[in-house]
C-alpha positions in Angstrom: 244.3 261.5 153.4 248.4 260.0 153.8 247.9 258.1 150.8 246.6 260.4 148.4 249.3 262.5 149.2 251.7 260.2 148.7 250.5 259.0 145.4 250.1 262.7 144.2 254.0 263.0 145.3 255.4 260.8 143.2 252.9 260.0 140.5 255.6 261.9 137.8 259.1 260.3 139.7 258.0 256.7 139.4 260.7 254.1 138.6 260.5 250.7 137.2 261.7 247.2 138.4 264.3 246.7 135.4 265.5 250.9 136.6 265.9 249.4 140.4 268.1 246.2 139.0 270.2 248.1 137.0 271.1 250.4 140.3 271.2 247.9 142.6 274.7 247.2 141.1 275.5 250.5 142.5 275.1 249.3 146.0 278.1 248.0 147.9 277.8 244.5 149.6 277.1 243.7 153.4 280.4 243.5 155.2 282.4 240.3 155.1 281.7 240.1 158.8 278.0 239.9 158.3 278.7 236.7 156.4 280.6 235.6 159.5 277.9 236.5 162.1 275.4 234.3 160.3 277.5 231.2 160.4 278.2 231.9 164.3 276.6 229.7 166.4 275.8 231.3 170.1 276.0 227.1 171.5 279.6 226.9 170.5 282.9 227.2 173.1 284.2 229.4 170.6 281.3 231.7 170.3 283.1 234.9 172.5 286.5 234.2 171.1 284.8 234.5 167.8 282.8 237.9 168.9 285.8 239.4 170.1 288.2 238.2 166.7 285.3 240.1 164.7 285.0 243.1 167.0 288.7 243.6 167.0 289.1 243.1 163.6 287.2 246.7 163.1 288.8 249.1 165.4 285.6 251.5 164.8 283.6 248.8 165.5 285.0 248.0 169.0 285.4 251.3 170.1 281.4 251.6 169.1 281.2 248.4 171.4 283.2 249.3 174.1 281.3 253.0 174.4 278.3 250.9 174.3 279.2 248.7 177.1 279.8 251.8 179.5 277.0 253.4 178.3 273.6 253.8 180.7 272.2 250.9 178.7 275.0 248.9 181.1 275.2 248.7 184.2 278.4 248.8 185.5 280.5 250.7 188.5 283.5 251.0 186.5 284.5 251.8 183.2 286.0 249.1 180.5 288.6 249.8 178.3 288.8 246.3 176.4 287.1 244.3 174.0 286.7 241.1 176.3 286.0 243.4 179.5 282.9 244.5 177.0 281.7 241.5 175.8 281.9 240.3 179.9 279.7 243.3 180.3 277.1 243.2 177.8 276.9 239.7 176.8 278.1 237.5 173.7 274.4 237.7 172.2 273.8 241.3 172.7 277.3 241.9 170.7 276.1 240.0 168.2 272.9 241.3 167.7 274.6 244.9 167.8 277.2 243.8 165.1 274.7 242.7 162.8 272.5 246.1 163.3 275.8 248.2 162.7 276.8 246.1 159.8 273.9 247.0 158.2 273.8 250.4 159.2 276.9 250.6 157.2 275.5 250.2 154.2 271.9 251.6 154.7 273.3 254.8 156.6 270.1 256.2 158.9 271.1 259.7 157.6 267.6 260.7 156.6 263.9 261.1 158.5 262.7 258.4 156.3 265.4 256.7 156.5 265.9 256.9 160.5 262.3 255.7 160.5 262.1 252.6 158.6 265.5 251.3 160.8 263.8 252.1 163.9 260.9 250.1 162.6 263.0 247.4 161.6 265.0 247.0 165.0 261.4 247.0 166.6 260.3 243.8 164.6 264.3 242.5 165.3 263.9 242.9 168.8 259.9 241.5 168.7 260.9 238.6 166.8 264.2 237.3 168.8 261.7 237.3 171.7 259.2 235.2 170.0 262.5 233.1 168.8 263.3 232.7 172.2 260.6 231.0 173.5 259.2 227.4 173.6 256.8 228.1 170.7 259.3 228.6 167.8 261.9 226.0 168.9 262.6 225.4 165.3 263.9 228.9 164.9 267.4 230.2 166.1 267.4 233.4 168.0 269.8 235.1 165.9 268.1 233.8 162.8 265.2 235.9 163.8 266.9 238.4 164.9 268.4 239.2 161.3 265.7 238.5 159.7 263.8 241.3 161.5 266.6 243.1 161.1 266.6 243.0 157.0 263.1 241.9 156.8 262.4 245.5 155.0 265.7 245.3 153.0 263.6 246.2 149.8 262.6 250.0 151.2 266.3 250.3 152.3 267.3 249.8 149.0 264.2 251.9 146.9 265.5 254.9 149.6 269.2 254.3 148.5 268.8 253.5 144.8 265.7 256.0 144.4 264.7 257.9 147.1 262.8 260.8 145.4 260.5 257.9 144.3 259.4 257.1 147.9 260.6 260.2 149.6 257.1 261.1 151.6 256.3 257.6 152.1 256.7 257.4 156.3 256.9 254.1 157.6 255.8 255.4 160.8 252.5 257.0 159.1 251.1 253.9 158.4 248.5 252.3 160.6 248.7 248.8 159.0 251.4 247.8 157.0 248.7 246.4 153.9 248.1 250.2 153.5 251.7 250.3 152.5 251.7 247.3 150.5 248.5 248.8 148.3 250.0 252.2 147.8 253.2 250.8 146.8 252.0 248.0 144.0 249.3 251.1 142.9 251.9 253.8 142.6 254.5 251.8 141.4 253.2 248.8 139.9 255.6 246.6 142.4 256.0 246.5 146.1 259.4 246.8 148.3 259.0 243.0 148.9 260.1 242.2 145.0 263.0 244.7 145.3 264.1 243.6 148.9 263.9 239.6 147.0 266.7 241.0 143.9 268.6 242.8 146.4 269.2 239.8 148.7 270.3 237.7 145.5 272.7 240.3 144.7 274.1 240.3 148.1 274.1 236.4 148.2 272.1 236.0 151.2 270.6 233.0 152.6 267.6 231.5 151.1 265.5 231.5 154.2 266.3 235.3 154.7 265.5 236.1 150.9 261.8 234.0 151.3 261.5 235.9 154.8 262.2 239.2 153.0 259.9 238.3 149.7 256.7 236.9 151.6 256.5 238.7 155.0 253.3 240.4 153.9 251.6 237.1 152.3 250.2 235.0 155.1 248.8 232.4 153.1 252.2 231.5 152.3 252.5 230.4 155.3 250.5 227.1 154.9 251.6 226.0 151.8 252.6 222.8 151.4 256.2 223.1 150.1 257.0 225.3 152.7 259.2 223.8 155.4 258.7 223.9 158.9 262.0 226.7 159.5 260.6 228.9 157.1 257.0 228.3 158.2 257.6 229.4 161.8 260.5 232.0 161.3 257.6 233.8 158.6 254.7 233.7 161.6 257.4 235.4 163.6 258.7 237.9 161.1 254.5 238.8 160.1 254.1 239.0 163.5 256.4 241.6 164.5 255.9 243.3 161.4 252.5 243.8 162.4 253.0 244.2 165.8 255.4 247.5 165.3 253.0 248.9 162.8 250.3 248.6 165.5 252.3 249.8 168.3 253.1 252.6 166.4 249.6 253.8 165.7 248.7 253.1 168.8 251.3 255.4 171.5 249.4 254.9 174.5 249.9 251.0 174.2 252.5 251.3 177.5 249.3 252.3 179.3 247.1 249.9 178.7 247.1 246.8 181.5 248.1 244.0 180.2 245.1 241.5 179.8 243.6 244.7 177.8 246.7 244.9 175.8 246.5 241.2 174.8 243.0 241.2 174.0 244.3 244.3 171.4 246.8 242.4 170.0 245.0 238.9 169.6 242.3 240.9 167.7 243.9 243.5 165.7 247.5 241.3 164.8 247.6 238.0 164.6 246.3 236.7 161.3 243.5 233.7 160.8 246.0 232.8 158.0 248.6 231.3 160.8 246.0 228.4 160.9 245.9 228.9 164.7 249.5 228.7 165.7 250.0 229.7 169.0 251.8 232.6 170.0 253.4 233.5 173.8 250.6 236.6 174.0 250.8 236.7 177.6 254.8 236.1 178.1 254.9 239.0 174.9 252.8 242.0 176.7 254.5 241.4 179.3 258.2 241.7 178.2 257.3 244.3 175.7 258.4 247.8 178.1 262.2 245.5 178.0 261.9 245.0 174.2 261.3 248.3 173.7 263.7 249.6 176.2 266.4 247.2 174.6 265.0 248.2 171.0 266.0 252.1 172.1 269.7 251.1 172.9 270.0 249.9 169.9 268.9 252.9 168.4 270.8 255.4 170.4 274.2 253.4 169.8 273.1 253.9 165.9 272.3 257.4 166.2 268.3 256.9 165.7 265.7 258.7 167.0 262.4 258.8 167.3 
């Protein structure tokens, strides 16, 4: 089986915790503009003045914007040649989510298989989860919120494949058919999971509390009743699991396009969501039925970041 392989791979290269701190010093911060796209607010009048201020201030970054924006993923009869003729093009909030993904991508450079895979796993659950954000269900819960915390949800395998890759090197996100397989092969291999590592690496990049809780706890749903935890956090972690699971499923599952929709649903509702959500409701229907868009905006994304399946 996968998993014996993997645990006979890298039984002699494992690493501790206190190993992983120590080299996550190493690791260069998320670009000031990060910072700034998290405190942008998509209801302001200043919200494409501010997109195209960030954008210009990176003149790699716009040219990767403006290629985007007469790319096939846009439809346009002529070509643009300016940062605001872009952002006209492709919209304030797809910029946005693009600046955050190649942000990232700066740091955690897709170079590798593994690597490649676990980003397009992670734009899958972006993409899933600023649907879900999107909707009347998760009012609570800005769209760009859940948008980066799909994004970085996985930050702790980014970081265990920067800082220590030989120790995880055959350990394919895409191989997995549920992500607690993961989870269990990771805390019996290593004695930790990527959850723990992604948790130190978001304090060492000083990001937000709700995206370091999102990034600790996305595969505990029993968090997600406790008590203390706020509504926010409550809603943005159903979304985050969600997805999470979602993509893992989708992914085991390649035929999924096929399948009509109420058949799809049924799949999902039975395999995905988790009795631990205490019955929240989820937009199923509105989902399936979006999900060929997701996907198709999920594999922009990717080609504009050099991904592929």
């Amino acid at each position: 089986m996968q998993k014996e392989r993997i645990m006979s791979s890298v039984e002699f290269s494992v690493i501790s915790l206190e190993e992983i701190e120590e080299r996550l010093e190493q690791l260069p911060l998320l670009p000031s503009v990060m910072f700034e796209l998290m405190k942008s607010d998509p209801d302001s009048d200043t919200f494409f003045d501010d997109m195209v201020r960030l954008a210009k201030a990176d003149p790699p970054l716009a040219s990767l914007i403006i290629g985007y924006a007469n790319s096939a993923a846009c439809i346009g009869s002529t070509s643009v040649d300016s940062i605001e003729a872009a952002l006209a093009r492709v919209g304030s909030n797809t910029i946005l989510q693009l600046l955050m993904a190649i942000s990232v991508a700066r740091v955690f450079v897709p170079a590798k298989d593994e690597q490649r895979n676990i980003w397009r796993h992670s734009l899958e659950v972006a993409h899933i989860a600023l649907f879900m954000a999107r909707t009347a269900y998760f009012s609570t819960v800005k769209p760009e919120t859940a948008y980066m915390a799909g994004l970085l949800h996985d930050l702790g395998r980014f970081v265990m494949l920067q800082v220590a890759p030989d120790v995880l090197k055959d350990t394919d996100v895409r191989g997995w058919g549920a992500a607690e397989e993961l989870i269990s092969t990771e805390q019996s291999v290593l004695g930790f999971t990527h959850t723990v590592v992604g948790q130190m690496a978001c304090k060492k990049m000083h990001l937000p509390a709700l995206i370091s809780n999102i990034v600790r706890y996305h595969h505990h749903p029993e968090v997600v009743r406790h008590p203390k935890v706020h509504k926010e956090l409550r809603d943005l972690l159903i979304i985050i699991q969600f997805a999470d699971a979602l993509s893992f499923y989708l992914a085991a599952n390649p035929g999924w396009s096929a399948e009509p929709e109420a058949v799809l649903k049924q799949q999902i509702e039975s395999t995905v969501v988790s009795h631990a959500w205490g019955g929240a409701r989820l937009p199923l229907g509105e989902l399936v039925h979006a999900l060929p868009i997701i996907y198709a905006e999920c594999d922009n994304a990717c080609n504009l970041l050099g991904i592929r399946k």
